[in-house]
C-alpha positions as CSV (number, residue, x, y, z in Angstrom):
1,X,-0.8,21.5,-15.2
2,X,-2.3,22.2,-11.7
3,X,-5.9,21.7,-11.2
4,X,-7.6,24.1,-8.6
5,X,-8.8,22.2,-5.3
6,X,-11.5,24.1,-3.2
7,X,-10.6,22.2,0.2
8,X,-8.4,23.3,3.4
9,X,-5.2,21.1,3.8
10,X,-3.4,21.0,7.0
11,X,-0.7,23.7,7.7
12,X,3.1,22.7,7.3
13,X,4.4,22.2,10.1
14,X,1.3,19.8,11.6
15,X,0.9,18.2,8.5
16,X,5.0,17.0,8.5
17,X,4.8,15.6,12.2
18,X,1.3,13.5,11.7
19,X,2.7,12.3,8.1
20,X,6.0,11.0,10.6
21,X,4.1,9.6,13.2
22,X,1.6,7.6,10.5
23,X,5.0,6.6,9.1
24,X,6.5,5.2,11.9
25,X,3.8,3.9,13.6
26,X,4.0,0.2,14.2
27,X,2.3,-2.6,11.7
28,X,-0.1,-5.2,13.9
29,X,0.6,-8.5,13.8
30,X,-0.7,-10.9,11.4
31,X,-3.5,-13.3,12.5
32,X,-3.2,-16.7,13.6
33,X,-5.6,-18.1,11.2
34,X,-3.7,-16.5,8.3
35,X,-0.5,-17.8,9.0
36,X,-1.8,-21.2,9.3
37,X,-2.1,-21.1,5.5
38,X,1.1,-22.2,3.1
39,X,0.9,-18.7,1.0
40,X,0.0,-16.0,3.0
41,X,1.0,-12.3,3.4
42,X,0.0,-9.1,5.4
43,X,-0.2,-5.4,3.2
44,X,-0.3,-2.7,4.8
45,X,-1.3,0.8,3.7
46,X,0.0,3.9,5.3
47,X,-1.8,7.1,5.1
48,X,0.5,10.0,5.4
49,X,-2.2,12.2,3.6
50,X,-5.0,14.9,4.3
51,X,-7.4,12.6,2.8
52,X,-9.3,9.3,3.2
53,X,-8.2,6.4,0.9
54,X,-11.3,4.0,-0.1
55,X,-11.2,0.8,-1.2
56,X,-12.4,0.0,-4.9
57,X,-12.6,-3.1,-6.7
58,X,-10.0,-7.0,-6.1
59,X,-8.8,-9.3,-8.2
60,X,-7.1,-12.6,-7.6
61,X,-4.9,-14.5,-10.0
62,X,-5.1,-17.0,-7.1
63,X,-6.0,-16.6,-3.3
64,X,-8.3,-14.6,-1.6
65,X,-8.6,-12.0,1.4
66,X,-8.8,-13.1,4.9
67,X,-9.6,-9.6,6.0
68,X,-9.9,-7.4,3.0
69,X,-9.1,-3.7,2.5
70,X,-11.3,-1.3,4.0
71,X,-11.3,3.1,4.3
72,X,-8.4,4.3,5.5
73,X,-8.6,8.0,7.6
74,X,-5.9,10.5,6.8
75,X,-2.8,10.2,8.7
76,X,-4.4,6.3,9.9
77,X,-2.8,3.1,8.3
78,X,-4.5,-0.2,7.3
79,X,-4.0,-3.6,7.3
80,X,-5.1,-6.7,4.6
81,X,-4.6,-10.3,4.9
82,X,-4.6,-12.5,2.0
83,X,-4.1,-16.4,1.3
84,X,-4.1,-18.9,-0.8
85,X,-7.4,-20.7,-0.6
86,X,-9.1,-22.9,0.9
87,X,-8.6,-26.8,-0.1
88,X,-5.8,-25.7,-2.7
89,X,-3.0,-27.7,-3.7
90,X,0.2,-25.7,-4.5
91,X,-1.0,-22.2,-5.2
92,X,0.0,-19.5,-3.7
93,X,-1.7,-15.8,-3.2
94,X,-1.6,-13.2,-6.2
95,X,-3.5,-10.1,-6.9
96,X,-4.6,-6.3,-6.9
97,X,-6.8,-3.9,-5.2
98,X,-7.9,-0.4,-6.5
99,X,-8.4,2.6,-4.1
100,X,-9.7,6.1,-4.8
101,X,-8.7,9.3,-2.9
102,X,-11.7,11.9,-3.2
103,X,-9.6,15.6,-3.3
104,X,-12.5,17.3,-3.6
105,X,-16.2,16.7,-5.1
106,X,-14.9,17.2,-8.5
107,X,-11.2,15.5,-8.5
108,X,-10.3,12.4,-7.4
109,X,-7.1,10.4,-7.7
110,X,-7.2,6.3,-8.4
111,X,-4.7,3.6,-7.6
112,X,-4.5,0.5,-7.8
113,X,-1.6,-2.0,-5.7
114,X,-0.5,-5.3,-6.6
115,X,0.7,-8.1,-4.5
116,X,2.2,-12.0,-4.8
117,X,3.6,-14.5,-2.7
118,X,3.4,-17.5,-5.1
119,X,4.0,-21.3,-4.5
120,X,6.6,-21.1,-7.0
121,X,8.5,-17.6,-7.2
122,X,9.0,-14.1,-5.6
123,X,7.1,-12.2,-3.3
124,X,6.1,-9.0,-5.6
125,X,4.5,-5.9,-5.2
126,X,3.3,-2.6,-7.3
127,X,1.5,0.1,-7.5
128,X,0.3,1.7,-10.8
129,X,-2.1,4.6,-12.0
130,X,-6.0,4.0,-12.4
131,X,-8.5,2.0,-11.3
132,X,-7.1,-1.5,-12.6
133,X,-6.1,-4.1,-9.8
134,X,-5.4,-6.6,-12.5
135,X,-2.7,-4.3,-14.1
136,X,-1.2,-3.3,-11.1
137,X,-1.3,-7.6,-10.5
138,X,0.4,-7.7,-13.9
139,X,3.0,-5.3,-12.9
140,X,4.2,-6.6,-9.6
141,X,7.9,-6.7,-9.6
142,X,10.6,-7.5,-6.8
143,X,11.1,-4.1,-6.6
144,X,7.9,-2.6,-5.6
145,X,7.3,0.8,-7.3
146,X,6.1,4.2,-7.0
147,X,3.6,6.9,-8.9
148,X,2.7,10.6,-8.6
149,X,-0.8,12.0,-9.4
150,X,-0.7,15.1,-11.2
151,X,-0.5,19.0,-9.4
152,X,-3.0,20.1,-7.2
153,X,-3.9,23.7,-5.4
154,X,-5.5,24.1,-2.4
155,X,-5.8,26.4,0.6
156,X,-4.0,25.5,4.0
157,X,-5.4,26.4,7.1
158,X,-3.8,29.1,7.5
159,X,-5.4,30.9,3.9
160,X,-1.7,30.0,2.5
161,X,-2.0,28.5,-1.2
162,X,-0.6,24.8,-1.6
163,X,0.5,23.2,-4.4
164,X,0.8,19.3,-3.5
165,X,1.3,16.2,-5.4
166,X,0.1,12.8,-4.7
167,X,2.9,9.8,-4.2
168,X,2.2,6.0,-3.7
169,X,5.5,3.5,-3.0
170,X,5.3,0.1,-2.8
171,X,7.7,-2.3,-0.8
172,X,7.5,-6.2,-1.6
173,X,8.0,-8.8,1.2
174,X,5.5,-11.2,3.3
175,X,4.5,-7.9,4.8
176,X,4.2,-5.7,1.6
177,X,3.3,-1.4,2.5
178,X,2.1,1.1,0.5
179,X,2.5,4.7,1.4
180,X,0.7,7.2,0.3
181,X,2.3,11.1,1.4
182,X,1.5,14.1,-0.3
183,X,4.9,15.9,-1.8
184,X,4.3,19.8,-1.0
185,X,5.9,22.3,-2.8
């Protein structure tokens, strides 16, 4: 079922060449002081959206961030750092983080993205439904993942009506990404 969206997305046509350029853009390097550490890795978080993402709530099965998660602009992409910690012996970095994307002042979609790169395993990533960073921890797989938020309707700029969907992937690695793009139809 659609839910009405009282906002004004970007037309078409602009809207497909800032989503491209968002996804394409290059991913800054990791930090110095985070690859010093045995477990590290480097998320990043593309925005190829109309709307702000903003960081929720962590959890760590083990590790921590060396430069957490912060808002991330339409059409912008973010980075995070994370590492096992400080004076550890064999452990390795493994957890979640939950963002929120306001649509509107009544309708908002959560998400929540998983990562690992363990002492003793896989690097891992997810991304699941809801504000729950230790779920999408839980369900971290080699192959990454994807979700869809439910129909909404909005007016482009141009007074057209929009019906657009929500869609988060998730890619594994050292350097797991997270896109988030809007599926218009």
């Amino acid at each position: 079922m659609a839910t009405a969206v009282f906002r004004v997305v970007m037309a078409l046509a602009p809207y497909l060449i800032k989503a491209a350029e968002v996804k394409k853009a290059p991913t800054p390097d990791a930090g110095e002081q985070v690859k010093e550490k045995s477990r590290w890795l480097q998320g990043t978080v593309r925005n190829a959206s109309d709307f702000p993402i903003l960081a929720q709530r962590s959890h760590f099965d083990s590790g921590r961030y060396e430069d957490g998660p912060s808002r991330i602009d339409a059409f912008e992409l973010a980075t995070f750092s994370a590492c096992n910690g400080d004076n550890t012996f064999m452990t390795g970095v493994s957890g979640g983080q939950s963002f929120k994307i306001e649509i509107d002042e009544q309708h908002a979609f959560a998400f929540s993205i998983g990562f690992t790169n363990p002492w003793a395993g896989t690097y891992k990533a997810s991304v699941v439904t809801g504000d729950d960073p230790h779920r999408a921890y839980d369900h971290a797989s080699q192959e990454g993942g994807s979700i869809e938020s439910e129909t909404y309707v909005a007016k482009d700029a141009d007074g057209k009506e929009v019906r657009f969907k929500l869609h988060v992937s998730a890619t594994a690695g050292q350097h797991p990404h997270w896109v988030v793009s809007e599926t218009r139809f």
